[in-house]
C-alpha positions in Angstrom: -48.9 -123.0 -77.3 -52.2 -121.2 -78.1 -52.0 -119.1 -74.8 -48.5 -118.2 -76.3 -49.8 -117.4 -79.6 -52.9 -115.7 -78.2 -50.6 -113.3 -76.5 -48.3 -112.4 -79.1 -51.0 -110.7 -81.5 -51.6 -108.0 -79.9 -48.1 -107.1 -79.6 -48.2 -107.4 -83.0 -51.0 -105.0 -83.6 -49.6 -102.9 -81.8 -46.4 -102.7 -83.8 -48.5 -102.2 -86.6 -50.2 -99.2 -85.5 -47.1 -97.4 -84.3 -45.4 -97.8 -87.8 -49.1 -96.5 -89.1 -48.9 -93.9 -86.6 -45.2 -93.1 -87.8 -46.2 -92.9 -91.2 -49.1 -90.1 -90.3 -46.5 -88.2 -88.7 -43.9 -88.3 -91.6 -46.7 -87.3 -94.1 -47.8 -84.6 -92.1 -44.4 -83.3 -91.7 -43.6 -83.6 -95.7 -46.5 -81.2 -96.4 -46.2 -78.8 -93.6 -42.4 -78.6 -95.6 -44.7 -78.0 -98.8 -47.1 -75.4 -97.3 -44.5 -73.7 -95.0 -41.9 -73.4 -97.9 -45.4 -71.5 -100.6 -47.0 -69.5 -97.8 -44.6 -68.9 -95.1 -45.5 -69.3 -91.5 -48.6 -66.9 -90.9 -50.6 -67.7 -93.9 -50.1 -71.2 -93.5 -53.3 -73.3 -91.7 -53.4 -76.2 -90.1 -56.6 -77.0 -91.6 -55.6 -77.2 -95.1 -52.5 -79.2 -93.9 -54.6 -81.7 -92.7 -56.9 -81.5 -95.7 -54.4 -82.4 -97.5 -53.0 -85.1 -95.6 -56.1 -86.6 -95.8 -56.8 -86.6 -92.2 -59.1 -84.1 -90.0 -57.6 -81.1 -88.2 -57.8 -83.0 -85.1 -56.3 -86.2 -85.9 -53.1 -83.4 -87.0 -53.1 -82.1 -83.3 -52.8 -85.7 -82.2 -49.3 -85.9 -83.4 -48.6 -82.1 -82.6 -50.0 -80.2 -79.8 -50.1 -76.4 -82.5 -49.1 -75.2 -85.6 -46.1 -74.1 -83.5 -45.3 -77.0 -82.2 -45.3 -78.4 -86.2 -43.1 -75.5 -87.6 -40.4 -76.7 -84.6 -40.8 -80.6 -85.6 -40.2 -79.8 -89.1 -36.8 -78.0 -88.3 -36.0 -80.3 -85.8 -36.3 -83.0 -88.5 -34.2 -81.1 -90.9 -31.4 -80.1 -88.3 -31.6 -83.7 -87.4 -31.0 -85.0 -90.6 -27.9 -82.7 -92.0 -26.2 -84.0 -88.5 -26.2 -87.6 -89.4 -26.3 -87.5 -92.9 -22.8 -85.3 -93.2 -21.7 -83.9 -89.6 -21.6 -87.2 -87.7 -18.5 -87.8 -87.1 -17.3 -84.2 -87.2 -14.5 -83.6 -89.7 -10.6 -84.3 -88.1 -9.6 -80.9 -90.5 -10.6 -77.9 -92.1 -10.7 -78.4 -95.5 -12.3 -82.0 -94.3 -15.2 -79.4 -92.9 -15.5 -77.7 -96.5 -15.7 -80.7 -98.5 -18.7 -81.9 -96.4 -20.3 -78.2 -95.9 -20.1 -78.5 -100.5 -21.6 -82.1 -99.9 -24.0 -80.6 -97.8 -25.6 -78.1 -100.0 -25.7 -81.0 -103.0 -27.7 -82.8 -100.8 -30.2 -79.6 -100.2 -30.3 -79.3 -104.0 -31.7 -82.5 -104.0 -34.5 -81.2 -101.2 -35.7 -77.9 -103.1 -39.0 -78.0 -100.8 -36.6 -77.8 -97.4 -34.5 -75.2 -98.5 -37.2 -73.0 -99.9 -38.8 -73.4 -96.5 -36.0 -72.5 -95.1 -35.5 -69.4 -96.7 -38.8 -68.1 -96.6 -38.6 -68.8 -92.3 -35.3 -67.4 -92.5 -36.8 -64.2 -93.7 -40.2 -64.1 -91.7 -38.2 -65.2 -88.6 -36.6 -61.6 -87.6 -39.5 -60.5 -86.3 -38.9 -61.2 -82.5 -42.5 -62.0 -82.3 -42.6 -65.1 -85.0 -42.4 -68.6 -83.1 -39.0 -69.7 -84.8 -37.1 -66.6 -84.2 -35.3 -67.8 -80.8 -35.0 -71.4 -82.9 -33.2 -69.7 -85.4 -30.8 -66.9 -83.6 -29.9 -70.2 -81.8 -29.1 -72.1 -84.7 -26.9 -69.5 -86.5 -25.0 -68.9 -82.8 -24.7 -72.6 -82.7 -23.5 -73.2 -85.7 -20.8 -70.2 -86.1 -19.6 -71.3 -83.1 -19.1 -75.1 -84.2 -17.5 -73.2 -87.1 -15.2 -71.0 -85.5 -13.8 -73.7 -82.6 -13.2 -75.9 -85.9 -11.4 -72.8 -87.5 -9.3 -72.3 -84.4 -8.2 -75.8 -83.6 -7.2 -75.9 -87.5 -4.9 -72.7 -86.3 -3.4 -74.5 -82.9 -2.6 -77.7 -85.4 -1.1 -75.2 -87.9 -3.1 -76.1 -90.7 -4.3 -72.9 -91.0 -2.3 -69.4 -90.9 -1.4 -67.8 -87.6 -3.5 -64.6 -87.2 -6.6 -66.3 -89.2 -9.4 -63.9 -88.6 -11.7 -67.7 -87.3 -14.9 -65.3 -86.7 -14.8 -63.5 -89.7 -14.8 -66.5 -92.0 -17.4 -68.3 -90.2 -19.4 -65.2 -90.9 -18.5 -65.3 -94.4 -19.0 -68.9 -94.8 -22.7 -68.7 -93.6 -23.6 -65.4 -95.8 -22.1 -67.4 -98.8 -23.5 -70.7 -98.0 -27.2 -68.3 -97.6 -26.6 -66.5 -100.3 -26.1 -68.4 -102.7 -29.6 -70.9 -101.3 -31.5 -67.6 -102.2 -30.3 -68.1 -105.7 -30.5 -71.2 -106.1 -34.3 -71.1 -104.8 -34.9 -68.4 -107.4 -33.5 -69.9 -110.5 -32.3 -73.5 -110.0 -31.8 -74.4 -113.2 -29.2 -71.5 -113.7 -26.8 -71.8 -110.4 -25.1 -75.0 -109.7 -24.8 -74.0 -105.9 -22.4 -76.8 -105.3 -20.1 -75.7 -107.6 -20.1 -72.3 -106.6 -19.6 -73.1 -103.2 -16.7 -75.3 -103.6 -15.0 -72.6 -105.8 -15.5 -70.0 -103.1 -13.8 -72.5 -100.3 -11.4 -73.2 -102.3 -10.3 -70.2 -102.6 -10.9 -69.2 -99.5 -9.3 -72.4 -97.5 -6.0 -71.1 -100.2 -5.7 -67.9 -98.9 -5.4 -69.0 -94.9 -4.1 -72.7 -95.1 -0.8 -72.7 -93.8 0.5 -74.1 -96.8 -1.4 -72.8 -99.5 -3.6 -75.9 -100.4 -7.1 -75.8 -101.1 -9.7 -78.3 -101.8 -10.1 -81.7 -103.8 -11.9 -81.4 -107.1 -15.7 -81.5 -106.2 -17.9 -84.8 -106.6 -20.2 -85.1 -109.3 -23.1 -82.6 -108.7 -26.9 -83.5 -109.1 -28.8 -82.0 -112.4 -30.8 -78.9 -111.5 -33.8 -79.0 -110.5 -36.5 -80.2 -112.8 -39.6 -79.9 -110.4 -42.6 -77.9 -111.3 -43.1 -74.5 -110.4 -44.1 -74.3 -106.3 -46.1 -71.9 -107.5 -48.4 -74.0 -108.9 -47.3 -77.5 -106.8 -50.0 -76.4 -104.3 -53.5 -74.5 -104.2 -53.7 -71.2 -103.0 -54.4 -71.4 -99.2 -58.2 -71.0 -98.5 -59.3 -67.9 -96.8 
């Protein structure tokens, strides 16, 4: 019994550290959101990251290789969690697909830090040159195309319109769903983006749905915003 008992505590330990080690990671992710989403890629260091992680520059590299590699982790994390928060399983119709796109951007106004991020590497990423442009031509190919076979099959069914232009309102669906983030981002407290999207599906599921049906009555949507300024959420980066 104490050669048994002996044995199990490292084991233990060792649990222990990983969930330790699990925990650095997280944190480190949850501020490169903070510092990625104020100062972009470029002018963002992994020094002051890991300053204020509380941990040295080279314990950071220990959980990722480069500031590359982080950027990629963090979107990774994000894809990651839309996919089995609201697309897992994948709607069985189309208007099922625009309730949970509308539950999806109620969930990002409840993750202001993500979605600024997001916008701000939208922007800096099409320059060929910046290390998420391929990650993010990718994405947008990867999701109009998840959007359009969705679109089509709701043709073949006939719950959409014969002749449905499928491309043209994934497009649309994306530069709305964009659009309206930038907005958001810029004065929360003043666009309910939920709202706004599920008008504009509405509408637009009412115009090519074979008979003429739109879209449930939206869920509840969160209160805007209240967080302070990101402006002045974080030092200015040090030089």
């Amino acid at each position: 019994m104490a050669q048994d008992k002996g044995r199990a505590a490292p084991k233990a330990a060792g649990r222990g550290t990983y969930a330790v080690g699990d925990a650095r990671r997280q944190k480190i992710l949850d501020t490169a959101v903070e510092h990625f989403a104020r100062w972009g890629y470029h002018a963002s260091s992994l020094a002051r990251i890991s300053a204020d992680c509380g941990i040295t520059q080279g314990g950071l590299l220990h959980h990722f290789r480069s500031k590359e590699d982080l950027l990629l982790s963090v979107l990774a994390q994000s894809e990651r969690h839309d996919i089995e928060r609201l697309f897992s399983p994948p709607a069985g119709s189309v208007a099922a697909h625009f309730a949970t796109v509308v539950a999806l951007a109620a969930d990002n106004a409840r993750r202001p830090g993500l979605v600024r991020m997001f916008n701000t590497l939208v922007g800096e990423s099409g320059n060929p040159g910046h290390p998420a442009h391929a990650y993010f031509r990718e994405r947008y190919a990867r999701v109009l195309g998840y959007t359009v076979d969705l679109l089509e099959a709701g043709v073949a069914r006939g719950e959409l319109r014969p002749g449905t232009d499928c491309e043209g309102v994934g497009r649309e669906l994306l530069a709305v769903m964009d659009g309206l983030q930038i907005q958001w981002v810029l004065a929360p407290a003043s666009v309910d983006m939920p709202a706004r999207l599920h008008s504009y599906l509405d509408r637009r599921l009412r115009e090519v749905s074979a008979d003429g049906a739109g879209l449930p009555a939206p869920a509840a949507t969160p209160a805007p915003d209240r967080s302070p300024d990101p402006d002045r959420a974080l030092p200015a980066p040090r030089r």
